[in-house]
C-alpha positions in Angstrom: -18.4 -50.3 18.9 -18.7 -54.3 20.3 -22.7 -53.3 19.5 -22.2 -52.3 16.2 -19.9 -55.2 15.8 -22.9 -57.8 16.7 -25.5 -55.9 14.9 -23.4 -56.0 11.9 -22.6 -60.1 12.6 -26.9 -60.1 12.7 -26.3 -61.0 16.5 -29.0 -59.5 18.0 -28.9 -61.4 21.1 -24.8 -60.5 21.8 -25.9 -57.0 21.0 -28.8 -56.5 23.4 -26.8 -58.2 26.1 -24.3 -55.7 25.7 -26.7 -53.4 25.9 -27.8 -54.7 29.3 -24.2 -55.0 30.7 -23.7 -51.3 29.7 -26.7 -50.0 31.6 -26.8 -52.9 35.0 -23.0 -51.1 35.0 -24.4 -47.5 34.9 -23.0 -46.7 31.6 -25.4 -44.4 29.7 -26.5 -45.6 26.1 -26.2 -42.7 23.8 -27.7 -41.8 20.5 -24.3 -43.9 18.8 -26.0 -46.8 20.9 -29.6 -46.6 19.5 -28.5 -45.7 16.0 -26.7 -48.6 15.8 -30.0 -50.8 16.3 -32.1 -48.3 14.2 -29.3 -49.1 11.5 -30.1 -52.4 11.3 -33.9 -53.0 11.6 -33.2 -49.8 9.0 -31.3 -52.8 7.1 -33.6 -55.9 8.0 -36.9 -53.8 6.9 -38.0 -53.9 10.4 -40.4 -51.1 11.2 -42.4 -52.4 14.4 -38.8 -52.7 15.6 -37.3 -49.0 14.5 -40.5 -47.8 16.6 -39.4 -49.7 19.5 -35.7 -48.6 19.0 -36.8 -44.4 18.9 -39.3 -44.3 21.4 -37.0 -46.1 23.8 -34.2 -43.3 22.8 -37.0 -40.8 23.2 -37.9 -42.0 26.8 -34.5 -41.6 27.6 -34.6 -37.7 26.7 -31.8 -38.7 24.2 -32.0 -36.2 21.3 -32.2 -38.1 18.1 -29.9 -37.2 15.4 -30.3 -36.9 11.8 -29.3 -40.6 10.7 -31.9 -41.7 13.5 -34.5 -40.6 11.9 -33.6 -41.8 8.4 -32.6 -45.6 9.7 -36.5 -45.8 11.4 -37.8 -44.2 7.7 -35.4 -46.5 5.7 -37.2 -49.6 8.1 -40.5 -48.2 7.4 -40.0 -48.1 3.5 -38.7 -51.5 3.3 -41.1 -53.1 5.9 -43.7 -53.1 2.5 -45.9 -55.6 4.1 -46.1 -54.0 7.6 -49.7 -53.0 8.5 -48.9 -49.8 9.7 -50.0 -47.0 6.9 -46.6 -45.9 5.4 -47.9 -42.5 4.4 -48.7 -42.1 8.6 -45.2 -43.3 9.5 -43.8 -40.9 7.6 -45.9 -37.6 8.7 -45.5 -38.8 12.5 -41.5 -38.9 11.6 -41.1 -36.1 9.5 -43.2 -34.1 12.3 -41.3 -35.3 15.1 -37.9 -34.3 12.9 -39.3 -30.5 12.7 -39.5 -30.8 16.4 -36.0 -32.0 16.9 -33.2 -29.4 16.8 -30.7 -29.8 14.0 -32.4 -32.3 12.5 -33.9 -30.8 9.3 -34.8 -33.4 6.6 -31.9 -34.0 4.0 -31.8 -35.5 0.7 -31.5 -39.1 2.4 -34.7 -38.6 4.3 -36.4 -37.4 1.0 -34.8 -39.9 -1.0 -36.5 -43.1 1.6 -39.5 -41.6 1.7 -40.2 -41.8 -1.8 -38.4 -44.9 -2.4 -41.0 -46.3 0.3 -44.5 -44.6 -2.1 -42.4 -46.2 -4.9 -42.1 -49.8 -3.5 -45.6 -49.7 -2.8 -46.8 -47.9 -6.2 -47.8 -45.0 -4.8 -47.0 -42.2 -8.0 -49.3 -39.5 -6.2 -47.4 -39.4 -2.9 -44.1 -40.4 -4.2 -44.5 -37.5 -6.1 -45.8 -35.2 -3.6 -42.6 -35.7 -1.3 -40.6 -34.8 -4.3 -42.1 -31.4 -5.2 -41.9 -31.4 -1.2 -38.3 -31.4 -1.1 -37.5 -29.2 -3.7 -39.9 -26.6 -2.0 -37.4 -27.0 1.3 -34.8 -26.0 -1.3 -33.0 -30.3 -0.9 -31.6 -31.3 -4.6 -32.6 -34.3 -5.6 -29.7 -37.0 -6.3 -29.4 -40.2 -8.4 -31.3 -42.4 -5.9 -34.3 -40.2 -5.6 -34.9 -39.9 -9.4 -34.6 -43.7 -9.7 -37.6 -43.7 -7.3 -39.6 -42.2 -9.2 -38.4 -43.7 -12.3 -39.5 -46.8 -10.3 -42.8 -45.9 -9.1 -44.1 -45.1 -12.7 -42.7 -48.1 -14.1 -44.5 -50.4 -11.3 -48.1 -49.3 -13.5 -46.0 -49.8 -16.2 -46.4 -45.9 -17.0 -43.4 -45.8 -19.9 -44.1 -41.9 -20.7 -43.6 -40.7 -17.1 -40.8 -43.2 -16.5 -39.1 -41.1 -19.5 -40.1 -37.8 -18.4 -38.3 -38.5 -14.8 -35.5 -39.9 -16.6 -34.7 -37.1 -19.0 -36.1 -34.7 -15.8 -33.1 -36.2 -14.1 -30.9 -35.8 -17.0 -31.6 -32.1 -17.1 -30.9 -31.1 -13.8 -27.5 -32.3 -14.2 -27.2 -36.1 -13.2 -25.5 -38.4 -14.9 -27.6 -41.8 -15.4 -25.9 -45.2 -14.5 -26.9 -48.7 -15.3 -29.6 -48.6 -12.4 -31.8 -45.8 -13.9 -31.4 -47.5 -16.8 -32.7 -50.8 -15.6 -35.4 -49.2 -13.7 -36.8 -47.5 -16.7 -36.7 -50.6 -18.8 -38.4 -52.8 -16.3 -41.5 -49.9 -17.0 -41.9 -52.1 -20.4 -41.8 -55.3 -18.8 -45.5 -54.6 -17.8 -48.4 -56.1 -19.6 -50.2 -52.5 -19.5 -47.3 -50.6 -20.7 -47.7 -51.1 -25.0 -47.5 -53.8 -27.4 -45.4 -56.1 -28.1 -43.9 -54.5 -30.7 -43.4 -50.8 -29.4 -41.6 -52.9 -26.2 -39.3 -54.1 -28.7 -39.1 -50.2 -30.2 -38.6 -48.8 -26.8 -35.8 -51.3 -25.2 -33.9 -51.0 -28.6 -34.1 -47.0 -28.1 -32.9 -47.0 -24.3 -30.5 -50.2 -24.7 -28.6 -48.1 -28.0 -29.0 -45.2 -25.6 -26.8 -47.1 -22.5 -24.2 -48.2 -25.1 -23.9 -44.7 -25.9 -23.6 -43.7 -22.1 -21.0 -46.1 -21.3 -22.9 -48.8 -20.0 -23.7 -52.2 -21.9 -26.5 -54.5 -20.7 -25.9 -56.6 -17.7 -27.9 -59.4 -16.5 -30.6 -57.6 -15.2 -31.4 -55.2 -18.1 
């Protein structure tokens, strides 16, 4: 708990001292402990350090559990300018999870992957991992459709940004002011249209939030 306290405070010195104490006093880290620092380079974006964090876990034969794994993916989809290959990352994670009993990939470790081909513009893979999970049988939520609503829109690909936002729509998922924005910014690119089909488009989708309930905020 005191580790989770300083990791939370952004202390990682306290929190690796503690970590110290626990062990020079024979007190066993468990996978509570090395979740807790897999949380937070999870947070800070810090992939190189998520490595560290598992494979130290792993050396200690400590079975990693399910929000293990997606802390070390949510660092490595954050971590955009980390020279490791993010596709790599993610099959040597994904591989090790099949591996790993009771830790089958959920909608969360789905959800980062894409969100990490989406930060980085990927559409093919982003899209790969999504007909992916829907093979495994995972429903996609709210956060993985704005993924790929994002990932289209980073080309400034309006059409496809539409087709995962009405895709999204029809499996039964309420937009909120997020997908919205996310499908808007697809028009803020100079390849998207003219100037005047923009103007067409964010008229459409902003009369089309008012209807849902939500009216522009600062963003949109």
């Amino acid at each position: 708990v005191m580790i989770e306290f300083w990791l939370r405070q952004d202390d990682e010195q306290k929190a690796n001292s503690l970590l110290e104490t626990m062990i020079s006093n024979n007190v066993q880290p468990n996978v509570r402990t090395y979740s807790s620092f897999l949380h937070h380079c999870g947070r800070k974006g810090d992939g190189d350090g998520a490595d560290t964090w598992f494979e130290l876990m792993r050396a200690y034969e400590i079975q990693p559990s399910i929000q293990a794994f997606n802390s070390a993916l949510t660092a490595h989809a954050r971590a955009v300018s980390s020279e490791q290959p993010y596709g790599e990352v993610v099959e040597r994670y994904l591989g090790l999870m099949k591996e790993a009993e009771g830790c089958e990939a959920n909608v969360v470790t789905y959800s980062t992957v894409i969100d990490g081909f989406s930060k980085r513009g990927d559409v093919l893979l982003a899209e790969k991992y999504f007909h992916l999970m829907k093979e495994e049988g995972v429903a996609p939520d709210r956060r993985t459709f704005n993924s790929l609503i994002m990932s289209s829109a980073f080309h400034g690909d309006t059409v496809k940004s539409e087709e995962w936002f009405d895709l999204m729509c029809k499996e039964g998922i309420a937009p909120d002011i997020v997908n919205f924005n996310a499908l808007l910014s697809a028009f803020t690119k100079p390849e998207s249209c003219s100037i005047e089909l923009e103007h067409d488009f964010a008229d459409k989708w902003i009369a089309r939030m008012w209807k849902s309930g939500f009216p522009p905020d600062a963003i949109t």
